[in-house]
C-alpha positions as CSV (number, residue, x, y, z in Angstrom):
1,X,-30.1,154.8,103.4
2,X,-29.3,156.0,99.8
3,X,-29.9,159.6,99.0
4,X,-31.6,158.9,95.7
5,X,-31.1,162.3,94.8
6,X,-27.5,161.5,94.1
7,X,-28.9,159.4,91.6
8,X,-28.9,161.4,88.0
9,X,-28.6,158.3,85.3
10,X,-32.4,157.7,85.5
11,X,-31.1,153.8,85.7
12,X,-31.7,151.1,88.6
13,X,-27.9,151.4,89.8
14,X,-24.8,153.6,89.5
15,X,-21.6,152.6,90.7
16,X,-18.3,154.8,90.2
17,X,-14.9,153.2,89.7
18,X,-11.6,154.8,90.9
19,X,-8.4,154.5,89.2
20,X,-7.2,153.1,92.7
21,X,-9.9,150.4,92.2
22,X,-8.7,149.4,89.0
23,X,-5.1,149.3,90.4
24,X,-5.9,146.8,93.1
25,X,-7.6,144.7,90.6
26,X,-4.9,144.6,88.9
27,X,-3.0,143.6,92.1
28,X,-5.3,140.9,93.0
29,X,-4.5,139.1,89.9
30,X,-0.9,138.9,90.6
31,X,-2.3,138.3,94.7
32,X,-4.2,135.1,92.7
33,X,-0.5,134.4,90.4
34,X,-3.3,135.0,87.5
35,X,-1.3,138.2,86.6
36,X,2.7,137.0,85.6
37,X,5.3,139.2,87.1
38,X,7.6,138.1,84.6
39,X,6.7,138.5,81.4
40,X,9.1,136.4,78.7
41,X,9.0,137.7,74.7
42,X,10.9,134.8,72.7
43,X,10.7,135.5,68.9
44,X,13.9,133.5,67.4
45,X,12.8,134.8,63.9
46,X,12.4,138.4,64.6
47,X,15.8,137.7,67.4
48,X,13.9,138.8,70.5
49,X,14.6,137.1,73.7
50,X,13.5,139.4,76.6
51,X,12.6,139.0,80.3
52,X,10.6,141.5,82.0
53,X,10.5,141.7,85.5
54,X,7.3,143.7,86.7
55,X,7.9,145.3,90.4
56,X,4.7,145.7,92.4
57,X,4.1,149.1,94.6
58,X,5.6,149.7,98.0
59,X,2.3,151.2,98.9
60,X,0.3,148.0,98.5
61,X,-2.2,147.8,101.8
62,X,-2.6,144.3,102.0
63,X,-5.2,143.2,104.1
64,X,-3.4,140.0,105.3
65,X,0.2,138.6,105.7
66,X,1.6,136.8,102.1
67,X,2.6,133.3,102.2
68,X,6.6,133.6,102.6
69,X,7.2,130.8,99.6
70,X,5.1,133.3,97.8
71,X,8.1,135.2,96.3
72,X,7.5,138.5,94.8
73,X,10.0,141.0,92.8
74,X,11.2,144.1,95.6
75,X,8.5,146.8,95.7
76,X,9.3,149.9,93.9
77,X,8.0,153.1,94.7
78,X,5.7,154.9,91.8
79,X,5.1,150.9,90.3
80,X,1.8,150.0,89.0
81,X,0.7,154.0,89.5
82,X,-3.0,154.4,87.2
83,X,-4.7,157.0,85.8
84,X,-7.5,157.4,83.8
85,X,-7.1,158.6,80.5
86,X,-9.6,160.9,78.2
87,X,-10.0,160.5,74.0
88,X,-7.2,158.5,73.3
89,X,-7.5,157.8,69.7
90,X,-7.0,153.5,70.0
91,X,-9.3,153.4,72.8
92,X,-7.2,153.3,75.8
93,X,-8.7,154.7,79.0
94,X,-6.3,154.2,81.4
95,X,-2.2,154.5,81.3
96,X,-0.8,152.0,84.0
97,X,2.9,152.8,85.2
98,X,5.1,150.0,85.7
99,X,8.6,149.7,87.0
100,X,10.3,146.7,85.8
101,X,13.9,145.1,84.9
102,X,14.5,144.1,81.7
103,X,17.0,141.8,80.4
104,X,17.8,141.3,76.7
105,X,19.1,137.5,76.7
106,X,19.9,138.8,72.7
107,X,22.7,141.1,73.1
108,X,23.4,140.2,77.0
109,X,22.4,143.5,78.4
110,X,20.2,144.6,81.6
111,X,18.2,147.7,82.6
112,X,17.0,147.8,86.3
113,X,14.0,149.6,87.6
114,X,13.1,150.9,83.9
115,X,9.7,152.3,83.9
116,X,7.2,151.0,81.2
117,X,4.1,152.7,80.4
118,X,1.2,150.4,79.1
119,X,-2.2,151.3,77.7
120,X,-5.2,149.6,78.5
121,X,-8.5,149.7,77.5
122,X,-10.8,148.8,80.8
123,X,-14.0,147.7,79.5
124,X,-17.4,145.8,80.7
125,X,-18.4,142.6,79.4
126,X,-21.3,139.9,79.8
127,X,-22.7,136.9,78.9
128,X,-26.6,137.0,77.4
129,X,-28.9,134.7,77.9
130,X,-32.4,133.5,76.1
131,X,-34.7,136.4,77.2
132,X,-32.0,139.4,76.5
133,X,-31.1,139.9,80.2
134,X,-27.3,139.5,80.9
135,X,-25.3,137.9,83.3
136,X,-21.6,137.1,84.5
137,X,-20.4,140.6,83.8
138,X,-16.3,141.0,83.8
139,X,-14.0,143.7,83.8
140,X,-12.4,143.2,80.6
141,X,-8.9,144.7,80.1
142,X,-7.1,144.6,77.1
143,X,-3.5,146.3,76.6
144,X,-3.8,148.7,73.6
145,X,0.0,149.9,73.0
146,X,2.7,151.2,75.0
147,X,2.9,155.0,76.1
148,X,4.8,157.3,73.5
149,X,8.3,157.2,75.8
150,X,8.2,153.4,76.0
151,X,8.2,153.1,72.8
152,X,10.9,155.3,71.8
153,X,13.2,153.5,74.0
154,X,12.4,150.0,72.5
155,X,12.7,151.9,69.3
156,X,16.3,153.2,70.4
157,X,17.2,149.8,71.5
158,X,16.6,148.5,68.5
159,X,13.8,145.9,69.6
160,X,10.7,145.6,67.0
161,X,7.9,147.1,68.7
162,X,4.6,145.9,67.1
163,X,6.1,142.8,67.9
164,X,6.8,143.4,71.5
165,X,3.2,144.7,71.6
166,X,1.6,141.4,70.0
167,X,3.5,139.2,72.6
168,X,3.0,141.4,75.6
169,X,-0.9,141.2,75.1
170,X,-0.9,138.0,74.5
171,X,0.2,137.7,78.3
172,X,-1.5,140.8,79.7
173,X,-5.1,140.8,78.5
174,X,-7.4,139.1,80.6
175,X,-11.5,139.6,82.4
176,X,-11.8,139.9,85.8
177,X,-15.1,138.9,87.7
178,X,-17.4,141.8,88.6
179,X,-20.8,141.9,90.5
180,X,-23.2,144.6,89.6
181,X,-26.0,143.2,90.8
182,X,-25.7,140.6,93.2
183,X,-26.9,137.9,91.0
184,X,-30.2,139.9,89.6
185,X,-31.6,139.4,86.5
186,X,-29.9,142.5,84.6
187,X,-31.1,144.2,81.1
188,X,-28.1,146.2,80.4
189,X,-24.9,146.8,82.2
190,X,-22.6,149.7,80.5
191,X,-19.2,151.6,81.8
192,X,-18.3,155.0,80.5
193,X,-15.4,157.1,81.5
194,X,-16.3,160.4,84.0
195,X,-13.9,163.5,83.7
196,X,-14.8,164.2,87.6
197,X,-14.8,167.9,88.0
198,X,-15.8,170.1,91.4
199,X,-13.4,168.0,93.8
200,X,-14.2,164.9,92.4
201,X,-11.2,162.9,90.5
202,X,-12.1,161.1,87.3
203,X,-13.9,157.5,87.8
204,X,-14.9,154.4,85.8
205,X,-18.6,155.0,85.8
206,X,-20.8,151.5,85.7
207,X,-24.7,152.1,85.2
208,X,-27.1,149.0,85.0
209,X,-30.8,148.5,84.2
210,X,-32.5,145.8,86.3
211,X,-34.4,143.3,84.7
212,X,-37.1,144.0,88.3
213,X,-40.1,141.5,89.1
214,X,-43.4,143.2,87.9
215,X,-47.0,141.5,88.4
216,X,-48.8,138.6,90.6
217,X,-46.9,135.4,89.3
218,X,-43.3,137.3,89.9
219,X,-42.4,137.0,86.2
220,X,-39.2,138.9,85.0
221,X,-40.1,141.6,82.4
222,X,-38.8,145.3,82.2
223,X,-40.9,147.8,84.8
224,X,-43.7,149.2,83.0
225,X,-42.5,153.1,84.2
226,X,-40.2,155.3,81.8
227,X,-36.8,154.7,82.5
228,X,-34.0,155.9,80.6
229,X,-31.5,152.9,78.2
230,X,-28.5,152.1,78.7
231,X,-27.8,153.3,75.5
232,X,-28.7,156.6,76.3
233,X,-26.0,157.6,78.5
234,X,-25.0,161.4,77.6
């Protein structure tokens, strides 16, 4: 049973997101080979010619055993490490910490284990139809920028990083299927951003509006009772 009292939006669902949620869906998209774990920035005009080697977590817990020809990079501790971030001013939400080796084909030179920090900007995302209701919702995620350290050591190795940026989301951004409510009719799916407080860590928060059966002939309308928007999320 479902202690409705927990339930404070005044929508039809609420469903909170941890950043260890997000991390593993992140995961799963490299799981898929969606996700590249190497990432390769070719610009002969600007005289970039990088490979980035992204090192998963040693504290993946798979649920099943890898195919062995599925070759991964060694597991680094502290890789892929999220957290949620609060009023960033380009609209990132959440910092995700990679470890990776870089190699700069350019000058010849190599830096193992280098931690990168990326910004991303985790998002909902659906597809209307005729009647206003939505459908297919995705995660969307979308890198924003590199973390302030990052990019003072592109900066200080003398690699262009606007460009770097351009090529890396080109590779990186991506929507990843997400249920909200098992195939309903929905009026409005939203995600905000919770700061957590009293023991509980920060979360995703993802609040949806059913579009619910009302009357004899089953049609699909909003329920007559007051219920609070989407929109209307404090």
């Amino acid at each position: 049973m479902v202690d409705q009292s927990l339930v404070q939006s005044g929508l039809d669902i609420e469903v909170l997101l941890s950043a260890r949620f997000v991390r593993y869906a992140l995961l799963a998209q490299i799981e898929a080979g969606l996700l590249p774990t190497v990432l390769e920035i070719v610009d002969q005009v600007a005289g970039l010619d990088l490979r980035i080697d992204l090192h998963p977590p040693t504290d993946y817990d798979r649920r099943y055993v890898p195919e062995p020809v599925a070759v991964l990079p060694a597991a680094v501790d502290g890789s892929f490490d999220t957290l949620f971030v609060f009023g960033d001013a380009d609209g990132a939400n959440v910092q995700l910490s990679i470890v990776a080796d870089i190699v700069d084909n350019t000058s010849n030179g190599a830096r193992n284990d280098q931690p990168i920090g990326l910004m991303l900007a985790v998002g909902l995302t659906a597809d209307p139809d005729d009647r206003g209701f939505e459908s297919n919702h995705r995660l969307s995620v979308s890198f924003v920028k590199f973390d302030p350290l990052t990019v003072l050591g592109l900066a200080l190795a003398g690699i262009d990083v606007d460009d770097v940026t351009d090529r890396v989301r080109q590779q990186l951004d991506r929507t990843v299927p997400f249920g909200v409510a098992s195939g309903q009719a929905v009026q409005c799916a939203v995600m905000q951003l919770m700061p957590g407080g009293g023991g509980r860590p920060p979360a995703l928060g993802v609040y949806v509006n059913l579009a619910l059966k009302d009357g004899p002939e089953g049609n699909v309308r909003r329920r007559p009772r007051r219920r609070r928007r989407c929109r209307q999320l404090p």
